[in-house]
C-alpha positions as CSV (number, residue, x, y, z in Angstrom):
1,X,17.7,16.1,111.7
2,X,17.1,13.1,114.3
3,X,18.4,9.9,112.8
4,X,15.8,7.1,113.2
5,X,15.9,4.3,114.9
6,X,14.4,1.2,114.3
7,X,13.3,-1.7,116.4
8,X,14.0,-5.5,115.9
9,X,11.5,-8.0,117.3
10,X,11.5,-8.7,120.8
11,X,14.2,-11.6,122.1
12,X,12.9,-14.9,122.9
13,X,12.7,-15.2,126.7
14,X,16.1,-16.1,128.3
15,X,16.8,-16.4,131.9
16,X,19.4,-13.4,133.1
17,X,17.9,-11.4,129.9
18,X,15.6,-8.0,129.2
19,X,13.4,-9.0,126.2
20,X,12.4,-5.3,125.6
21,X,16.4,-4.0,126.7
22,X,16.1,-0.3,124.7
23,X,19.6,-1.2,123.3
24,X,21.3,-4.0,121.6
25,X,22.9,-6.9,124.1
26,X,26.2,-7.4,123.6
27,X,27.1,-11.0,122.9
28,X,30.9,-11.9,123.8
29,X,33.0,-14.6,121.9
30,X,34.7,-16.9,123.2
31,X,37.0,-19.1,120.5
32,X,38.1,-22.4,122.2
33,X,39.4,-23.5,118.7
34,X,42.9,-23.9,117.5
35,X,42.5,-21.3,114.6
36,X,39.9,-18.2,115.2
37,X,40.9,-15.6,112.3
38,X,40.8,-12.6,114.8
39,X,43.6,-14.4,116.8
40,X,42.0,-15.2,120.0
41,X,41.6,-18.3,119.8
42,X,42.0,-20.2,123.4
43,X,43.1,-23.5,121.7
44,X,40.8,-25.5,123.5
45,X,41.9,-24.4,127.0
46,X,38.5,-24.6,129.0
47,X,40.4,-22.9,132.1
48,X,41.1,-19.8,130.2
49,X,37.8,-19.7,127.9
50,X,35.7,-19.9,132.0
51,X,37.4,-16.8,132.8
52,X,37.4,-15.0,129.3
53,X,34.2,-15.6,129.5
54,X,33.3,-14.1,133.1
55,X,34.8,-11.0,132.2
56,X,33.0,-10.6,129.3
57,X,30.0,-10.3,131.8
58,X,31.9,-8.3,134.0
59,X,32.7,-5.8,131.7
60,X,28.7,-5.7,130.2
61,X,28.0,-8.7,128.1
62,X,24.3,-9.7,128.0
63,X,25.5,-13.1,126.6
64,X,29.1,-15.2,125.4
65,X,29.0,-17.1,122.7
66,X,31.4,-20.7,122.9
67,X,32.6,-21.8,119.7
68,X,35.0,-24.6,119.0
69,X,35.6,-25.2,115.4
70,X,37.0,-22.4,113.3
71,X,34.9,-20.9,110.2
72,X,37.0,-17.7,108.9
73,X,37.6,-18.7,105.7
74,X,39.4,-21.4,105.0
75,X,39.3,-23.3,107.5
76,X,38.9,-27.2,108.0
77,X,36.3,-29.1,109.8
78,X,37.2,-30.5,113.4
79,X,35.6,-33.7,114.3
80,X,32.6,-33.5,116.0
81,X,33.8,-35.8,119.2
82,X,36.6,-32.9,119.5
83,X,34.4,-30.0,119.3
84,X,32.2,-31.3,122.4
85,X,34.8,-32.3,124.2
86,X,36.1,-28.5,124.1
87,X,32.9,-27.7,124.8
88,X,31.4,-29.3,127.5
89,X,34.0,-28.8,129.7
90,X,33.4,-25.0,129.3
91,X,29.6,-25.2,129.7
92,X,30.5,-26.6,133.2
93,X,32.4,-23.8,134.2
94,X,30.1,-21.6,133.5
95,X,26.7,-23.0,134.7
96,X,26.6,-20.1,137.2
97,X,27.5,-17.5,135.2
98,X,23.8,-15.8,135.5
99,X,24.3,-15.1,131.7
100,X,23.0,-16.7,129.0
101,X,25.4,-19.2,127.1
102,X,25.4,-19.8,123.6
103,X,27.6,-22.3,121.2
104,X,28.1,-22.1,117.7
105,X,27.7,-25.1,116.1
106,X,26.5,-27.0,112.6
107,X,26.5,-30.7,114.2
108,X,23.4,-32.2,115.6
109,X,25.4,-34.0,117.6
110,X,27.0,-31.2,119.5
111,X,23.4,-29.6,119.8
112,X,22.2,-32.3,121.6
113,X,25.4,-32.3,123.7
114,X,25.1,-28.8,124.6
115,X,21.4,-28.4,125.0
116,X,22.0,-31.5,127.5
117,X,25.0,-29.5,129.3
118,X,23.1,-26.3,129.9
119,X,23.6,-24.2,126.9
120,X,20.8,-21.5,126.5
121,X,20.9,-20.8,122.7
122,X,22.3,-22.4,119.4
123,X,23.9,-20.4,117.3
124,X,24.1,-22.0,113.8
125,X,25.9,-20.6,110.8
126,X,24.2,-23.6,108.3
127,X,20.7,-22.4,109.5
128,X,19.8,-26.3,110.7
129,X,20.8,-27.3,107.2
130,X,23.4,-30.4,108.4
131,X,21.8,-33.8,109.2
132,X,19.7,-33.9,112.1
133,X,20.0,-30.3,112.9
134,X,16.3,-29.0,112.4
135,X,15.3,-32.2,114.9
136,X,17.9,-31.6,117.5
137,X,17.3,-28.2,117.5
138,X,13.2,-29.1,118.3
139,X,13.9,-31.1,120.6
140,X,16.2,-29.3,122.6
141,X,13.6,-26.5,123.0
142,X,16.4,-24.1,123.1
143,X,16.1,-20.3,120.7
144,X,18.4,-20.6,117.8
145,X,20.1,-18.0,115.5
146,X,19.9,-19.0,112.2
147,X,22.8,-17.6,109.6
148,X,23.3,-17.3,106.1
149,X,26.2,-18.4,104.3
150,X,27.1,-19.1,100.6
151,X,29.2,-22.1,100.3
152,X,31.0,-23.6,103.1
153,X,33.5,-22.3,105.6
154,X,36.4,-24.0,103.2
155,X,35.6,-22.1,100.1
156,X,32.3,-19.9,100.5
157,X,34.8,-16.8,99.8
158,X,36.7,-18.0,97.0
159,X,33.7,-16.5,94.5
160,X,30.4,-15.3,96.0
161,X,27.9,-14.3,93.5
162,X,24.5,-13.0,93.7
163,X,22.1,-11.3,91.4
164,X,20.2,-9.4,94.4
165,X,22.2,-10.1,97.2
166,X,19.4,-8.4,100.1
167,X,16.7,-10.4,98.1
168,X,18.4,-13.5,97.8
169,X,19.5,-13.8,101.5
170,X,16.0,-12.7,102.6
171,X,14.3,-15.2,100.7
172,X,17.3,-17.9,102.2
173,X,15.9,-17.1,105.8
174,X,12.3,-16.6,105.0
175,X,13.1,-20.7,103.9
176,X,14.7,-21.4,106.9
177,X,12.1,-19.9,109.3
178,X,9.3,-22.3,107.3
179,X,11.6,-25.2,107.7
180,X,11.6,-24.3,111.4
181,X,8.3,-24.1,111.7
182,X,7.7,-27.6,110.3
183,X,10.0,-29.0,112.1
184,X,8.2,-27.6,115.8
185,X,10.2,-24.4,116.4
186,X,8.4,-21.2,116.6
187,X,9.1,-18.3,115.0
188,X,9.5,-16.5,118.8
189,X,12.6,-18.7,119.1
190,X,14.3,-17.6,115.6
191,X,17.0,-15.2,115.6
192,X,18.3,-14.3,112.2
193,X,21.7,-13.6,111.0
194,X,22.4,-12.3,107.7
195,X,25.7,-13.8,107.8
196,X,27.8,-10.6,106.9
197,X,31.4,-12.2,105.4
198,X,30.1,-15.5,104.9
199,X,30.2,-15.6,101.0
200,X,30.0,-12.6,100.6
201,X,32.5,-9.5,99.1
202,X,32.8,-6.2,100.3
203,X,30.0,-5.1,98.5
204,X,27.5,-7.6,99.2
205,X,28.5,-7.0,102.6
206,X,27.6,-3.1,102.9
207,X,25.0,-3.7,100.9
208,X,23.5,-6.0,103.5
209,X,24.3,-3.6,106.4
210,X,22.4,-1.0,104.3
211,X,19.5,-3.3,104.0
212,X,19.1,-3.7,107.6
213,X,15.6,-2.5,108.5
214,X,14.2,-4.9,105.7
215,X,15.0,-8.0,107.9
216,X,12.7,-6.6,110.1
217,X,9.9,-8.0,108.0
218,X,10.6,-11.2,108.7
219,X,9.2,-11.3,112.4
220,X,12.7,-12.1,114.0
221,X,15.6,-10.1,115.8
222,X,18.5,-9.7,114.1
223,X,21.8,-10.4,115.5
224,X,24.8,-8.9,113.9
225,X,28.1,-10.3,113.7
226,X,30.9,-7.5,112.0
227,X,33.9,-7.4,114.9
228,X,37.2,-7.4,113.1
229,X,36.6,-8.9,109.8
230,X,38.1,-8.7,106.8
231,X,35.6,-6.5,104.8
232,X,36.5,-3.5,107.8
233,X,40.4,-4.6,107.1
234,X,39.9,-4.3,103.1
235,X,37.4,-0.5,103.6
236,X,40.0,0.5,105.9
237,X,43.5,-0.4,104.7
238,X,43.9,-2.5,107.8
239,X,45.4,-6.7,107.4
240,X,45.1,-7.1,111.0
241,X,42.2,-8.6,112.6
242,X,42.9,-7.2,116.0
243,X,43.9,-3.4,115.1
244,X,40.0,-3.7,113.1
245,X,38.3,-2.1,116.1
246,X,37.4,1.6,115.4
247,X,35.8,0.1,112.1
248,X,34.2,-2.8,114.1
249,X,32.5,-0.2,116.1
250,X,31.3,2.5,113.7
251,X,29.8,-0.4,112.1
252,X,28.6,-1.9,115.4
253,X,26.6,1.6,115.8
254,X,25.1,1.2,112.4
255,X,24.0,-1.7,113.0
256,X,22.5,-0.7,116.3
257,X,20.6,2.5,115.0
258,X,19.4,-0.3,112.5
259,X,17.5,-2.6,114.8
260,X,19.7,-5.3,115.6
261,X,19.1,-6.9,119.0
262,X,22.2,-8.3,119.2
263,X,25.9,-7.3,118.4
264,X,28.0,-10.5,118.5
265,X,31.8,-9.2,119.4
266,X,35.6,-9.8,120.6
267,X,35.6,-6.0,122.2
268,X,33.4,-6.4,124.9
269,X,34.2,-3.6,127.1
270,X,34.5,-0.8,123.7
271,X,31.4,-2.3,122.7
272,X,29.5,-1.4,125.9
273,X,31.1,1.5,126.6
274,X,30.1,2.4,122.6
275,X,26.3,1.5,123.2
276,X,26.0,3.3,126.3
277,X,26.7,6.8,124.8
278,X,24.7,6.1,121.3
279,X,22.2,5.3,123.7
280,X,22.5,8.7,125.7
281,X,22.4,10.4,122.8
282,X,19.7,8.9,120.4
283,X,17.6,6.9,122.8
284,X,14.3,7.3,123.8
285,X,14.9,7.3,127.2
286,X,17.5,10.2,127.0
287,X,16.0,13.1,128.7
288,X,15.6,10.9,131.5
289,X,18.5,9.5,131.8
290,X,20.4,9.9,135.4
291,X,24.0,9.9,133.3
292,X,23.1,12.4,131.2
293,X,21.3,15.0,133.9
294,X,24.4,14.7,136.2
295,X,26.5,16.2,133.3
C-alpha cells in the first residue's frame, strides 16, 4: 500500500526560496547563546555562527535559523540589549548568504532590530504574545512562524496538562492567526508551529505528531521542529542530546510524509541526505527522477 502524502500550504514568498519545493526545506540552527540544550551552542561567537551557518547552506539548507537566548527548559531570560548585540553582528555576516535568515526571538525590540538588519523571517516561540510583538511584527512586513508553548521556557515542562491536547493547541493558533490578522499580517505570511516539547510530555508530543494533517486546516504551513529533543531521548533510552539523531530523523520523515514545509534542525547534512531519498521513493516526481533512472 502507497503511504499518502499530504501537502502543507504554500510558503510565503522569500527571496532564494521555491514556494511550491515538492519536499520540505530544511531550516538549519544556529545557537549563538551561552546554553542551547543540544550542546551547540556558539556562545555568542558571531565569527563561528557566519560560518556554521554557510555550511548549513552548503550542505542543503533552504534556510538557518539565528537564535540567541536559550529556551530548553529551564532556562533563564537574557536581556534583550545582549540578544541583539549577538545578533546583529551575525545578520551582517551573512547578508550575502543567498538564503533566507531567520531569528528566533519573543522581544519586539529584537524584531525591530532584526527586521532593520536584514533578517527575512521571525520565528517566534510566544506567537507575538510579549509586548509589542504583534505591532513589530506588522510593521516589519517580514513572514513569521508562530509557536505554541504552555508556560514559559523557565517552567512550561515542570507539569503540562491538557484535556485535548490537538484541540487545545489548534484552537491556540487558530487565536493567534485572528490576532494577526487584526493587527495587519496576512494569513499568507503565517507559519505555524505546534511547538512539539514546549509544555508538553511525551505523550502530548506523539500525539501532536499524529495529528499532523489536521493543522492543515488552518490555511498555514507547518514547520516542524523535533532534532534531538528530549521526548526522542526518553522513547529511545537515549540522555544525550547529540547521539538523538536516528530518532530525530525517523521523526523528521514523519513529519515530512505529514505535510510539513519546513523541518527546523541541527543535522543539516543527514537531514538532506534523509529527504532526498524519501523523496525518490514516495514523491510524485519519482518516475522521473534523473537519480533514480541512473540506478
Amino acid at each position: 500500500m502507497m503511504t499518502r502524502v499530504f501537502r502543507s500550504a504554500p510558503l510565503p514568498p522569500l527571496p532564494g526560496l521555491d514556494p511550491d519545493a515538492a519536499r520540505p526545506v530544511v531550516m538549519g540552527i544556529v545557537n549563538v547563546s551561552d546554553d542551547s540544550f543540544s550542546g551547540d551552542s556558539l556562545k555568542g561567537d558571531a565569527g563561528r555562527a557566519i560560518q556554521q551557518a554557510r555550511a548549513q547552506v552548503a550542505a542543503g539548507a533552504a534556510m538557518v535559523d539565528l537564535g540567541a537566548e536559550s529556551t530548553r527548559p529551564g532556562a533563564a531570560p537574557v536581556s534583550v540589549q545582549q540578544e541583539i548585540d549577538r545578533l546583529l553582528p551575525v545578520l551582517e555576516g551573512l547578508r550575502d548568504l543567498g538564503k533566507p535568515v531567520s531569528v528566533d526571538t519573543r522581544h519586539a525590540a529584537t524584531m525591530r532590530a532584526v527586521a532593520a538588519a536584514g533578517a527575512a523571517i521571525l520565528n517566534d516561540i510566544s506567537a507575538l504574545e510579549g509586548e509589542g510583538s504583534l505591532a513589530a511584527a506588522a510593521a516589519s512586513g517580514l513572514p513569521i512562524v508562530l509557536m505554541h508553548m504552555q508556560g514559559e521556557p523557565g517552567t512550561m515542562q515542570s507539569a503540562p496538562q491538557y484535556d485535548d491536547v490537538v484541540a487545545e493547541v489548534l484552537a491556540y493558533l487558530e487565536s493567534r492567526i485572528a490576532a494577526c490578522a487584526a493587527a495587519g499580517i496576512a494569513r499568507a505570511k503565517i507559519i505555524l508551529d505546534p511547538g512539539i516539547g514546549f509544555g508538553k510530555t511525551v505523550a502530548h508530543n506523539l500525539a501532536l505528531l499524529r495529528a499532523l494533517p489536521r493543522f492543515h486546516g488552518l490555511g498555514c504551513p507547518l514547520l516542524i521542529g523535533v532534532s534531538r529533543k528530549s521526548f526522542i531521548g526518553a522513547i529511545a533510552h537515549e540522555p544525550d542530546p547529540a547521539r538523538r539523531l536516528p530518532g530525530s530523523l525517523a521523526v523528521a520523515l514523519h513529519a515530512a510524509t505529514r505535510g510539513a514545509a519546513i523541518l527546523r534542525v541541527h543535522d543539516v547534512p543527514e537531514t538532506v541526505q534523509a529527504l532526498a531519498l524519501w523523496h525518490a521513493i514516495s514523491g510524485p516526481e519519482s518516475g522521473g527522477n534523473p537519480a533514480v533512472q541512473k540506478s
